[in-house]
C-alpha positions as CSV (number, residue, x, y, z in Angstrom):
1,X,0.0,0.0,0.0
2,X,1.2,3.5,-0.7
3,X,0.7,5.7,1.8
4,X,1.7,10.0,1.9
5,X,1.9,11.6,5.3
6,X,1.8,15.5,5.2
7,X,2.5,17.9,8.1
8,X,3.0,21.3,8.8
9,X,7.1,21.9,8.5
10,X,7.4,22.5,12.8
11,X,8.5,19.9,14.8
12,X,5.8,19.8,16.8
13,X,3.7,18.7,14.1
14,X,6.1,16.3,12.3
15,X,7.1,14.4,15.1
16,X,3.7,13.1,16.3
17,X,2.8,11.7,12.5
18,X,5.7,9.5,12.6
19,X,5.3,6.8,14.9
20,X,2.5,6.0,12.6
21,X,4.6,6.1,9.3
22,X,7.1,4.0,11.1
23,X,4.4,1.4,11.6
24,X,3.4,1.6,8.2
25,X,6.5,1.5,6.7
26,X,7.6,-2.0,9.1
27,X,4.6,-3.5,7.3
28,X,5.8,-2.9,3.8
29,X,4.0,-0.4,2.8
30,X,5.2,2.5,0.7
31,X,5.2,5.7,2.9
32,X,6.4,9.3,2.0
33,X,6.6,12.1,4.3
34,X,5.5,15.7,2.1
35,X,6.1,18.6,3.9
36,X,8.7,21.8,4.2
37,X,12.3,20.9,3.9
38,X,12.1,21.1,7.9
39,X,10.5,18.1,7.8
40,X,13.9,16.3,5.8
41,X,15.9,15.3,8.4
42,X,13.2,13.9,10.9
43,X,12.2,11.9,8.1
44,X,15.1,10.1,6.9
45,X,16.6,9.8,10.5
46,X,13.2,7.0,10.7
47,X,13.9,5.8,7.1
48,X,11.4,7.1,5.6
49,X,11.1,8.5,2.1
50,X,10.7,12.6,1.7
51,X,9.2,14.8,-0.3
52,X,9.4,19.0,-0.1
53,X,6.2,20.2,-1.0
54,X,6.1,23.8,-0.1
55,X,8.7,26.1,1.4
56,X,9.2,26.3,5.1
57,X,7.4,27.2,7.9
58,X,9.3,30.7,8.2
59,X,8.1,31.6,4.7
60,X,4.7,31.4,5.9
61,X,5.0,33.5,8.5
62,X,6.8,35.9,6.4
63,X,3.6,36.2,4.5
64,X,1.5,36.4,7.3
65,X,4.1,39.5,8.6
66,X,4.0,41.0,5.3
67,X,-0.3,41.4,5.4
68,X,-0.3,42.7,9.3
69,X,3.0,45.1,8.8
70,X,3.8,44.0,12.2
71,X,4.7,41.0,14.5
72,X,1.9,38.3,13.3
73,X,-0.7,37.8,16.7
74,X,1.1,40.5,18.9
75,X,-1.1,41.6,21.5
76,X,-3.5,38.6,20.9
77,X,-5.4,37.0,24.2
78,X,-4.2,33.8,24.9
79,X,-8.3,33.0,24.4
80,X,-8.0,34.1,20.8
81,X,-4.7,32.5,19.2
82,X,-6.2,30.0,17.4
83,X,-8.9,31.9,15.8
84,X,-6.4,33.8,14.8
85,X,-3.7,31.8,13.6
86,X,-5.6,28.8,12.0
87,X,-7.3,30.7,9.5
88,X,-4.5,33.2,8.5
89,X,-1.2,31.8,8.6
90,X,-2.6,27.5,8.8
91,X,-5.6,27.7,6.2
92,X,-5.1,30.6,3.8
93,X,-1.3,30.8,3.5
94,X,-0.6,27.3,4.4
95,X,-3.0,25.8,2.2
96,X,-1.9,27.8,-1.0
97,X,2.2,26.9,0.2
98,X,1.1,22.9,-0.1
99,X,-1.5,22.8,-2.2
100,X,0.4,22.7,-5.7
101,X,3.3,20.1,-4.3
102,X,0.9,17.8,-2.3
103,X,-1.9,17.4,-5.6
104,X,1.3,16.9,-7.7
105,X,3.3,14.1,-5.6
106,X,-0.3,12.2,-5.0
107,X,-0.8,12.4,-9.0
108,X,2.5,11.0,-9.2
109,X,2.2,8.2,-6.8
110,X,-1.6,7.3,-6.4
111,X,-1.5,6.5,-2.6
112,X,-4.4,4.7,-1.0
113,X,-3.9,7.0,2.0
114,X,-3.2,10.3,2.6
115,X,-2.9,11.3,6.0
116,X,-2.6,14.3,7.2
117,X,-2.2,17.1,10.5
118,X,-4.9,18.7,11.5
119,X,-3.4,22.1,10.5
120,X,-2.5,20.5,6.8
121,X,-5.7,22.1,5.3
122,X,-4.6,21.1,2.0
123,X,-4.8,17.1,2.4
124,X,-8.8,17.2,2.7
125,X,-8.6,19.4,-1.1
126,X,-6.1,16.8,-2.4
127,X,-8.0,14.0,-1.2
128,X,-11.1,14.6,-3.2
129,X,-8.8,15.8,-5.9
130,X,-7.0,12.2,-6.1
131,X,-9.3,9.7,-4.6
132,X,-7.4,8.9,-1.7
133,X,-8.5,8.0,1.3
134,X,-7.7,10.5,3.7
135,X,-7.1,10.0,7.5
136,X,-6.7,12.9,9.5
137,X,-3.8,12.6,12.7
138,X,-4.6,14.6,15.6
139,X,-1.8,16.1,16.9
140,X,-3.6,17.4,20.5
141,X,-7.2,18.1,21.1
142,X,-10.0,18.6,18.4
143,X,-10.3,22.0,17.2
144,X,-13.3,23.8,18.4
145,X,-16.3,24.1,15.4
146,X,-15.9,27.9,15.0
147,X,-12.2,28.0,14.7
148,X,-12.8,25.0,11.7
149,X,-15.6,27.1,10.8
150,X,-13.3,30.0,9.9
151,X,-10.7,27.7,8.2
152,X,-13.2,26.8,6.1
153,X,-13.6,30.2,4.8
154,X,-10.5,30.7,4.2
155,X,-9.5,27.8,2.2
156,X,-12.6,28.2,0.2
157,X,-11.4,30.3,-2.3
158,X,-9.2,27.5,-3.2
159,X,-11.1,24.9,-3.2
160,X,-13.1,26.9,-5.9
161,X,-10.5,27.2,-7.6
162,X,-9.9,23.9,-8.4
163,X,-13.9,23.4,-9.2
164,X,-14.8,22.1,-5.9
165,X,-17.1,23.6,-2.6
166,X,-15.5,23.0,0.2
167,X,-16.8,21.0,3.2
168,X,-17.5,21.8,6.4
169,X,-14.8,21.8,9.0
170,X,-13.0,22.6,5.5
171,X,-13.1,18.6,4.7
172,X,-10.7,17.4,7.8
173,X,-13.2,14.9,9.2
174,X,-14.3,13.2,5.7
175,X,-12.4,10.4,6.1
176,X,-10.6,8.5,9.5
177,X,-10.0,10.4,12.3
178,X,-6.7,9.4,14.4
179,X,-7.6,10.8,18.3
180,X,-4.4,11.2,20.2
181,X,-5.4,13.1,23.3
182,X,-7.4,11.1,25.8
183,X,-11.2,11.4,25.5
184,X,-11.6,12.2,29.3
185,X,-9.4,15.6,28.4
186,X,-11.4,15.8,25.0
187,X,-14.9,14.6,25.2
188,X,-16.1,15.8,21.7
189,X,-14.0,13.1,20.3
190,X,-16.8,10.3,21.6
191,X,-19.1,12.4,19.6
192,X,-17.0,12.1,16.1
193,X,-18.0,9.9,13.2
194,X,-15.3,8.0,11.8
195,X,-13.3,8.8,15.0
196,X,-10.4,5.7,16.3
197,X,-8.5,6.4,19.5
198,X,-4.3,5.8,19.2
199,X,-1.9,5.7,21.8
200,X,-0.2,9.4,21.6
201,X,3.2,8.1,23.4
202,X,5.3,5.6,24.1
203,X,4.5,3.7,27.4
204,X,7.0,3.8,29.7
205,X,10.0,1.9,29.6
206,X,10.6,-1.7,31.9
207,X,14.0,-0.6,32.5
208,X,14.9,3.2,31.1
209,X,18.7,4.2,30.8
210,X,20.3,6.2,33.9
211,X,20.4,10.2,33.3
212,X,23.6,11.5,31.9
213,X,23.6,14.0,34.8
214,X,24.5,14.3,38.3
215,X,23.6,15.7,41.4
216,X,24.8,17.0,44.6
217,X,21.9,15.0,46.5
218,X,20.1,12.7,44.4
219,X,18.2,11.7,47.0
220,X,16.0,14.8,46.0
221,X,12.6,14.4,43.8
222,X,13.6,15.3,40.1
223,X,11.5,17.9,38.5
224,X,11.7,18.4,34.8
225,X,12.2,21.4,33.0
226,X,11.0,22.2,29.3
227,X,9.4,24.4,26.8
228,X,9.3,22.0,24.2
229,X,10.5,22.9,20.4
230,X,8.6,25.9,19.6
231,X,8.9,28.3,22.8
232,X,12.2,27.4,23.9
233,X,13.8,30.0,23.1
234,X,12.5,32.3,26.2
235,X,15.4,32.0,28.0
236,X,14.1,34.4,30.4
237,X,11.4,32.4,31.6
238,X,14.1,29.6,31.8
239,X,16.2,31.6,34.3
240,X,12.5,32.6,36.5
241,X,12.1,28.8,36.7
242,X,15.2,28.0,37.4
243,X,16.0,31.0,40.3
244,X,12.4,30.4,41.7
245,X,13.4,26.5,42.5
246,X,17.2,27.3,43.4
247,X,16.1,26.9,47.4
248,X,13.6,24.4,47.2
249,X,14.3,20.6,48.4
250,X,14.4,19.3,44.7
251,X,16.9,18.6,42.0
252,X,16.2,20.6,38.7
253,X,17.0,19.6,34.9
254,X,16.2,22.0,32.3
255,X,16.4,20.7,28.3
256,X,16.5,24.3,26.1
257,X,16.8,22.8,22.6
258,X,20.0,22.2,20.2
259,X,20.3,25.5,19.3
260,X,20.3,27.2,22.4
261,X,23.6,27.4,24.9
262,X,23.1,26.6,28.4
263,X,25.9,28.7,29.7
264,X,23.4,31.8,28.7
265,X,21.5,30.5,31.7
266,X,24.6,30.4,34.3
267,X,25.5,30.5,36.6
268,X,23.3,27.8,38.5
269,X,22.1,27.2,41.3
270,X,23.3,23.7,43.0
271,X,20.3,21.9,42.7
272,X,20.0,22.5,38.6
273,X,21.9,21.6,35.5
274,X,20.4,22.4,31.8
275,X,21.4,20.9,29.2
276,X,20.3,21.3,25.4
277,X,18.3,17.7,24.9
278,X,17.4,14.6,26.5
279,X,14.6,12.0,24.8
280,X,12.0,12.2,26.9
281,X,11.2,8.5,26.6
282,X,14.5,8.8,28.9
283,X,14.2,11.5,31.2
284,X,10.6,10.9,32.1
285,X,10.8,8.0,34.1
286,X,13.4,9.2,36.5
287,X,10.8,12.3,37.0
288,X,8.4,13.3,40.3
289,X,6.9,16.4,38.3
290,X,7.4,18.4,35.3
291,X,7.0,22.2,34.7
292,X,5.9,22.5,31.0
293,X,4.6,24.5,28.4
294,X,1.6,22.5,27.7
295,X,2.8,21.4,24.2
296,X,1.1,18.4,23.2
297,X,3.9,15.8,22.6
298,X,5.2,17.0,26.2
299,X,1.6,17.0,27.9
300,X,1.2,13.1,26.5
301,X,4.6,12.4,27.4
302,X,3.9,13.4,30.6
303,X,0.8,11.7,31.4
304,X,2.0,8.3,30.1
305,X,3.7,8.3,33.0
306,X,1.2,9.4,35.5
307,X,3.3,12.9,36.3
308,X,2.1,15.9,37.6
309,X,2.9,19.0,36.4
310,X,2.8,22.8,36.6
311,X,2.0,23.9,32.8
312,X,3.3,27.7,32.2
313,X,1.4,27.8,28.2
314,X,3.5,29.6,25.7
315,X,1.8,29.7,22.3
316,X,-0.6,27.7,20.1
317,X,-2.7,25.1,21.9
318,X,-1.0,25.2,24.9
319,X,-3.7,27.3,26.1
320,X,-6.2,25.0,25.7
321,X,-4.3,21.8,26.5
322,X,-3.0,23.8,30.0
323,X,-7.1,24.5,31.1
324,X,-8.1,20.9,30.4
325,X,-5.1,19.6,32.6
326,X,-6.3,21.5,35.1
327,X,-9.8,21.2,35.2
328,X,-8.4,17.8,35.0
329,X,-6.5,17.9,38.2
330,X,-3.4,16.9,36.7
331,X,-1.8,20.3,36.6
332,X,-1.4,23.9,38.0
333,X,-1.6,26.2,35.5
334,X,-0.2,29.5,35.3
335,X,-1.2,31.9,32.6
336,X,1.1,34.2,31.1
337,X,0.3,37.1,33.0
338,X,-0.2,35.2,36.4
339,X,3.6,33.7,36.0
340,X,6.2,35.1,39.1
341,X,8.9,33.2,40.9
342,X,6.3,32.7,43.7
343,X,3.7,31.1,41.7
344,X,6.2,28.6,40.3
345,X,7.2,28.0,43.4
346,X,3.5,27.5,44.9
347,X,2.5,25.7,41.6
348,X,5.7,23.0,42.3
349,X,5.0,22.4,45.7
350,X,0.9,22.0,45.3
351,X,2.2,18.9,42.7
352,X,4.6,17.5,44.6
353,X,2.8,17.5,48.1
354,X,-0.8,16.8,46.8
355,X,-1.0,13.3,45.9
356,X,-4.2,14.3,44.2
357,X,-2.2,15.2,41.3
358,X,-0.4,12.3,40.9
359,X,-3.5,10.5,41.3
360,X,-5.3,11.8,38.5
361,X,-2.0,12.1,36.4
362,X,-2.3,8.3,37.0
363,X,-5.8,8.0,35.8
364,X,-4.9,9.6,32.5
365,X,-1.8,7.3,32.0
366,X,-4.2,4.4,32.1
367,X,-6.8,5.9,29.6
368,X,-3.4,6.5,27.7
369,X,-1.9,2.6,27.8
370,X,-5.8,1.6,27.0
371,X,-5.3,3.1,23.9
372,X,-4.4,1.0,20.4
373,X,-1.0,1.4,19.5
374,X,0.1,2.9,16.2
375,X,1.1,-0.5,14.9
376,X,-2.5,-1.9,15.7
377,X,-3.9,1.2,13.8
378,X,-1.7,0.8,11.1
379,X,-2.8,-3.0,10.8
380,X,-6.5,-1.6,11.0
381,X,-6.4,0.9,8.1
382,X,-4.6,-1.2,6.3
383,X,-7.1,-4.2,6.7
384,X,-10.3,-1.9,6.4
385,X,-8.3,-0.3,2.8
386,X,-8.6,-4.1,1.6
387,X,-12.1,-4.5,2.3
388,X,-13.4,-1.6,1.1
């Protein structure tokens, strides 16, 4: 079976799609990755083929900067990002970036699938263009009606363009939907036609390598640091985290990102080290808490293995993800403008001494391992692509 994977050229949105590739791929299947040359790298580092179909994610955001003479969504509510971003920057500008590329490469190869991120507003257009079957990947939660609702305006100028109307919820749910996040933090999926739950991380390992760091006192509860791939470049919230925990009874690892230095964030106190990157898979499992950003792949991450966690959001989603972890009871969250050395410090504390927490982290880490595996997906979609 032939099989194209498309995502938006961020790592945040490639690296969720490609466990599943992976497990197509280990069946036989035929599996390309199209995206923004971003995307190369991450792809052939799993073996799998790679096409550029559009320039990269900064281009996009050029355009976007280029219409609003300014610095796109400055001065935006938190409560308004994605209303503003998905239809701008993911469904207008996005969407005419991919289009072209994406409709030529599934001309060229005919796949039986095409799947796609939910902010890839051009696989739904290509799909009815081809006859592929498309399968949308959820990367976090569902995005709310209105904010699909104005992506579908957007894109419909396009999809006019090539003789079609477009869809509503601009055609992302008229195939398979993948669900990643757990239904209990996203109940609209148990409402979804044509949705199927899979696993959004790996469960955690039997026996995980030691950390490559020391400390003074290991004896001390670990507490991960992190802003994921896409924010972590505010080394000034960094250094707040990092000087609000100096005096409390815990040890403290920070993970910035490749390109960022940690001696920008000396010097340290004795209880922290930052380095640039750890895999997850391996640092989680040495972990009592985490303080996050509320990124998706880091919130799943997380919860896979029952952690609590203070969530500072950044950008994006993280908004929305952060107020479901809480309302969940999995999390403190702290708002932008409510973030101070003493709430980090309150926020840690109430995570670490309230077993509650880790209680209800615990829960979710259950719904989590409940959940079919991208290899039992794969086999599905596969199976149902032969029978119908």
């Amino acid at each position: 079976m032939r099989v194209v994977v498309s995502c938006v050229p961020q790592t945040g949105h490639i690296l969720p799609l490609l466990p599943l590739a992976e497990a197509f791929a280990a069946r036989g299947d035929e599996v390309t990755v199209a995206s923004g040359p971003e995307a190369a790298a991450a792809a052939a580092g799993r073996g799998l083929g790679f096409r550029a179909v559009g320039p990269g994610l900064d281009t996009w955001f050029d355009a976007l900067r280029a219409r609003t003479r300014g610095v796109p969504g400055d001065g935006i509510a938190p409560e308004r990002v994605e209303r503003y971003f998905v239809p701008r920057l993911f469904a207008e500008i996005g969407t005419a970036s991919m289009v072209d590329g994406l409709l030529e490469l599934c001309e060229e190869l005919q796949p039986e699938l095409l799947v796609f991120d939910p902010y890839v507003f051009a696989g739904p257009l290509v799909a009815a263009l081809t006859g592929a079957s498309c399968v949308l990947h959820t990367i976090g939660a569902l995005m709310s009606p209105d904010v699909l609702d104005l992506a579908r305006d957007a894109v419909s100028p396009i999809w006019r363009a090539f003789g079609l109307e477009v869809p509503d919820a601009a055609g992302v749910f008229a195939g398979t939907t993948l669900a990643i996040c757990p239904s209990s933090l996203d109940p609209a999926v148990r409402t979804l036609a044509g949705a199927q739950p899979m696993r959004p991380a790996p469960l955690p390992a039997a026996d995980p390598p030691g950390l490559p760091v020391r400390f003074a006192d290991e004896s001390r509860p670990l507490l991960y640091v992190t802003l994921g791939t896409f924010s972590n470049n505010a080394l000034d919230l960094f250094r707040l985290i990092l000087e609000a925990l100096a005096r409390e009874p815990v040890n403290v690892l920070a993970t910035i990102g490749r390109d960022n230095d940690p001696l920008l964030l000396e010097p340290l106190a004795d209880n922290a080290r930052v380095v640039q990157f750890i895999p997850q898979a391996e640092l989680l499992p040495h972990c009592a808490g985490v303080v996050h950003h509320a990124g998706a792949g880091t919130t799943f991450g997380v919860l896979a293995h029952g952690l609590p966690a203070v969530a500072l959001p950044q950008s994006a989603d993280n908004f929305v993800i952060s107020q479901r972890l809480a309302a969940a009871g999995a999390a403190r969250t702290l708002m932008p403008g409510q973030v101070s050395g003493e709430a980090v410090r309150s926020g840690v504390r109430a995570v670490l001494e309230d077993d509650g927490y880790r209680r209800r982290a615990s829960l979710l880490a259950g719904e989590i391992a409940g959940m079919p595996s991208p290899e039992q997906v794969a086999a599905g979609l596969s199976a149902s692509r032969r029978t119908g």
